[in-house]
N, CA, C and O atoms as a GROMACS GRO file, in nm:
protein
  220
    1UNK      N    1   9.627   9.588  12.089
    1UNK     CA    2   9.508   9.608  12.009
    1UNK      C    3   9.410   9.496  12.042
    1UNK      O    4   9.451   9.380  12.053
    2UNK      N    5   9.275   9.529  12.058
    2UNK     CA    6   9.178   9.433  12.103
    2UNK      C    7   9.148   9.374  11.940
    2UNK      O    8   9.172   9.414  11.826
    3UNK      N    9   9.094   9.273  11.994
    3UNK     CA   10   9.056   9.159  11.875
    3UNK      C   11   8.945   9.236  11.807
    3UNK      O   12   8.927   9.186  11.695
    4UNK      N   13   8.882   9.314  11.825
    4UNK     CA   14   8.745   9.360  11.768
    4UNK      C   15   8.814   9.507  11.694
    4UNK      O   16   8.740   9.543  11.602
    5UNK      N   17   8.902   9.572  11.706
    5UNK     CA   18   8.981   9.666  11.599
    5UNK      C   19   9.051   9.591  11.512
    5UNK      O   20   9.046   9.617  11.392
    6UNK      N   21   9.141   9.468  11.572
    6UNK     CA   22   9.187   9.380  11.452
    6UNK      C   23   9.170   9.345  11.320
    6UNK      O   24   9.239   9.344  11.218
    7UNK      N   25   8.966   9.293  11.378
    7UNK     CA   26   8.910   9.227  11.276
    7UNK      C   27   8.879   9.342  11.199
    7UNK      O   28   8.881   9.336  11.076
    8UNK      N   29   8.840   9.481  11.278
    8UNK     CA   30   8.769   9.543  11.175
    8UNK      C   31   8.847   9.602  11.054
    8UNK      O   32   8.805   9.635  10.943
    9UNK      N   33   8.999   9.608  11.119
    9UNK     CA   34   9.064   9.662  11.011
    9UNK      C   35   9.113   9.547  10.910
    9UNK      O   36   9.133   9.588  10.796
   10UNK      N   37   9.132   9.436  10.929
   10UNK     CA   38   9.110   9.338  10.853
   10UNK      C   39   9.017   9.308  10.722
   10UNK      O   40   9.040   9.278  10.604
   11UNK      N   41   8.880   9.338  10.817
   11UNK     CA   42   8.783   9.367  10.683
   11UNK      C   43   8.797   9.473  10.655
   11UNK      O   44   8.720   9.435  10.567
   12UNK      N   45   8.816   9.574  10.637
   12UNK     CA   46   8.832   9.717  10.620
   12UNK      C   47   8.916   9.688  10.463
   12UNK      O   48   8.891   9.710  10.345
   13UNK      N   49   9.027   9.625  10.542
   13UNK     CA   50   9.147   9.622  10.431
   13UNK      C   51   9.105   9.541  10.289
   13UNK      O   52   9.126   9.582  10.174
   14UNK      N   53   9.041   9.416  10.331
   14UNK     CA   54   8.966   9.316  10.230
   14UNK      C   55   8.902   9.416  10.122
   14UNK      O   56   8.947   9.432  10.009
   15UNK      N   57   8.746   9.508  10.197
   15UNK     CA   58   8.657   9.549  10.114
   15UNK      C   59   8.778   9.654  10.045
   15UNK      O   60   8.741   9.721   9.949
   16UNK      N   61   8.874   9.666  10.077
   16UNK     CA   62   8.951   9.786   9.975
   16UNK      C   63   9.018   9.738   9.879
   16UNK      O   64   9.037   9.777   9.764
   17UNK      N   65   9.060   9.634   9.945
   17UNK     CA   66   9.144   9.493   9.821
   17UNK      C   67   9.298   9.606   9.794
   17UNK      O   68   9.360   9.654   9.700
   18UNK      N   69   9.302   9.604   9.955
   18UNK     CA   70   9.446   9.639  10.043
   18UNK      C   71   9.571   9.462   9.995
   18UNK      O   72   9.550   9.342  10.008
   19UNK      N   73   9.681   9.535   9.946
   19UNK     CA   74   9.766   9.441   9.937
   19UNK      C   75   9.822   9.390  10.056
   19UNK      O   76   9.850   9.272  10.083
   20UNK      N   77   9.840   9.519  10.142
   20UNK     CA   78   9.842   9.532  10.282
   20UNK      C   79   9.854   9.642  10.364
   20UNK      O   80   9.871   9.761  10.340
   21UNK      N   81   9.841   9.566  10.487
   21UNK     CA   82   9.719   9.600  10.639
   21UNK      C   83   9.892   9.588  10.718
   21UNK      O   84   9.962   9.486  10.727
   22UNK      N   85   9.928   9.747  10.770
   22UNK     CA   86  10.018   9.759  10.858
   22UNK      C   87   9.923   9.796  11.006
   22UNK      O   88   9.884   9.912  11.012
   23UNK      N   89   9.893   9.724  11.095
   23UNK     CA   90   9.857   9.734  11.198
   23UNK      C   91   9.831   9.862  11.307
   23UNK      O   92   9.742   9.947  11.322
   24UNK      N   93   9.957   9.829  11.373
   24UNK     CA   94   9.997   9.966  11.436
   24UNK      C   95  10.056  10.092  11.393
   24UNK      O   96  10.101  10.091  11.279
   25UNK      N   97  10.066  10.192  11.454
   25UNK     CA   98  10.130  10.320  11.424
   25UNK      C   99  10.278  10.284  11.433
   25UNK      O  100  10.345  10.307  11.332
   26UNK      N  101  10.333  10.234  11.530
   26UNK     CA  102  10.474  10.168  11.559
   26UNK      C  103  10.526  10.153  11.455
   26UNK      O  104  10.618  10.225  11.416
   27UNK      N  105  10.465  10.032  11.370
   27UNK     CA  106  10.461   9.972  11.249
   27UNK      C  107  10.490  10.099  11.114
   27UNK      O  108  10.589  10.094  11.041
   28UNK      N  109  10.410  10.176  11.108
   28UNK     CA  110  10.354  10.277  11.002
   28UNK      C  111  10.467  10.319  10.991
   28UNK      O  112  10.531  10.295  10.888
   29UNK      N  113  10.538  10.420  11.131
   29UNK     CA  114  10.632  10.475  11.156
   29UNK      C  115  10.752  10.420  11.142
   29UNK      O  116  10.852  10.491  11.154
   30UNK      N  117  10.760  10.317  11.120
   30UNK     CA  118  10.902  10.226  11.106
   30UNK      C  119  10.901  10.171  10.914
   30UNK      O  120  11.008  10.165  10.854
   31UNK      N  121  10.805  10.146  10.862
   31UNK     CA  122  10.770  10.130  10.739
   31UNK      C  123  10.830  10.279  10.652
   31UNK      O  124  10.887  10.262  10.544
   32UNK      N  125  10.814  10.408  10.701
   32UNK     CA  126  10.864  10.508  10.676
   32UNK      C  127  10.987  10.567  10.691
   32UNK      O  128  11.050  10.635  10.609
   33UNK      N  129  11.020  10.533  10.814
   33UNK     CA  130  11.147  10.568  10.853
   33UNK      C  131  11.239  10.474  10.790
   33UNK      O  132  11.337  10.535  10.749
   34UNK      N  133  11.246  10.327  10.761
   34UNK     CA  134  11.275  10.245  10.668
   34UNK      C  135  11.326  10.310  10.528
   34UNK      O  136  11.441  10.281  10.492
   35UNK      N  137  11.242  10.401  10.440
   35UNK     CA  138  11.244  10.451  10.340
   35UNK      C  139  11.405  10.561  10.357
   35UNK      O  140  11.492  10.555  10.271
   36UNK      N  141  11.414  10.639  10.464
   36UNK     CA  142  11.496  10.748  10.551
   36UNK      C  143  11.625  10.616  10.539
   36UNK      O  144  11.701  10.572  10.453
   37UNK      N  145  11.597  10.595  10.657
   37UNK     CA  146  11.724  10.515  10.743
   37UNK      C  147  11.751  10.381  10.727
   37UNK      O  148  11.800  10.334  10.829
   38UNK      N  149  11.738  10.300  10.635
   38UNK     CA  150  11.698  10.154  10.624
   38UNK      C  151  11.761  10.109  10.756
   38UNK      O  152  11.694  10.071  10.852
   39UNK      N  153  11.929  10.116  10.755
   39UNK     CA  154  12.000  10.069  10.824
   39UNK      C  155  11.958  10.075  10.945
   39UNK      O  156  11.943   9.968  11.004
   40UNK      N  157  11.925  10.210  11.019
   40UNK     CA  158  11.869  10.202  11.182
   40UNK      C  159  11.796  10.136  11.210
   40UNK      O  160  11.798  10.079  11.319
   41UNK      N  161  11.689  10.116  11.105
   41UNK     CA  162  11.525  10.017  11.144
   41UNK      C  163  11.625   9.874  11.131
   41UNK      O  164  11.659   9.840  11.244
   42UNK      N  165  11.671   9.796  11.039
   42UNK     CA  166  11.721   9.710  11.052
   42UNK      C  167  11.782   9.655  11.193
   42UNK      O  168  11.760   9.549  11.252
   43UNK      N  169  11.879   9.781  11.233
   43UNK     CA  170  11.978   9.792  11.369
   43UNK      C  171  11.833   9.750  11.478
   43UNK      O  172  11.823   9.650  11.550
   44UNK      N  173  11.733   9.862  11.459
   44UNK     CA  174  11.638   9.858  11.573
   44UNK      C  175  11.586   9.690  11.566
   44UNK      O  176  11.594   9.609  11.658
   45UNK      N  177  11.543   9.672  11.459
   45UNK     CA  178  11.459   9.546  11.432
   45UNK      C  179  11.581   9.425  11.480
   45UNK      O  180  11.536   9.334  11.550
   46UNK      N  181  11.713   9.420  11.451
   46UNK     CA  182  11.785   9.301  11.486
   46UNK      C  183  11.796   9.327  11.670
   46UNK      O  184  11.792   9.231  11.747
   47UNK      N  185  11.810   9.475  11.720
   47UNK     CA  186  11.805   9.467  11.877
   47UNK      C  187  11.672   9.427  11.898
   47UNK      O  188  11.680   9.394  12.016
   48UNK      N  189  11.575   9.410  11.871
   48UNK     CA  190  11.420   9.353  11.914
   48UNK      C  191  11.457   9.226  11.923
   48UNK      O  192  11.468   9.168  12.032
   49UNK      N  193  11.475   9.180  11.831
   49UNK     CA  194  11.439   8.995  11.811
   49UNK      C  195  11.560   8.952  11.881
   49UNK      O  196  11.518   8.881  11.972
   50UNK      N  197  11.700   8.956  11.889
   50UNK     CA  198  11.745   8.940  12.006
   50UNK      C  199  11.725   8.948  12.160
   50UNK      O  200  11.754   8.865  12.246
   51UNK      N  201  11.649   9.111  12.174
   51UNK     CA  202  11.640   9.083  12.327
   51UNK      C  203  11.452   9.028  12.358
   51UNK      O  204  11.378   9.060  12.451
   52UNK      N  205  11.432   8.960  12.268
   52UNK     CA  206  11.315   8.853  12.281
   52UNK      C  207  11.389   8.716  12.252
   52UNK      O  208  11.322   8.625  12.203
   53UNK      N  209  11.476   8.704  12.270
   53UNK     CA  210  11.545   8.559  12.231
   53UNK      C  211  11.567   8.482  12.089
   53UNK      O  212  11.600   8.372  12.044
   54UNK      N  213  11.535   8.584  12.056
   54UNK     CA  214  11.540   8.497  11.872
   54UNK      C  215  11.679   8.497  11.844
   54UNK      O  216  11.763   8.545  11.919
   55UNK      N  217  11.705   8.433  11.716
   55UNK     CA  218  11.827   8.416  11.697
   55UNK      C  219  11.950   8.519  11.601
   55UNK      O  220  12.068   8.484  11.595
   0.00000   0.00000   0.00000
């Protein structure tokens, strides 16, 4: 995402007095599926940050 959709949804979110601003669709879709499957998004989310090196 370019810096200039960032910001706008940023302010976007402000003038709505958004608790919060989920970014991407990626995001949206995993926030939902979360609700479904907790456990898989978890599974998915702990294989991410591992194979980026986290701990």
């Amino acid at each position: 995402m370019d810096p200039r959709t960032c910001a706008e949804q940023i302010l976007r979110a402000i003038d709505h007095r958004d608790r919060e601003l989920v970014m991407t669709a990626r995001a949206r879709i995993g926030l939902y599926l979360k609700l479904l499957a907790p456990g898989l998004v978890d599974r998915f989310a702990l294989k991410a940050t591992l194979k980026r090196g986290g701990s």
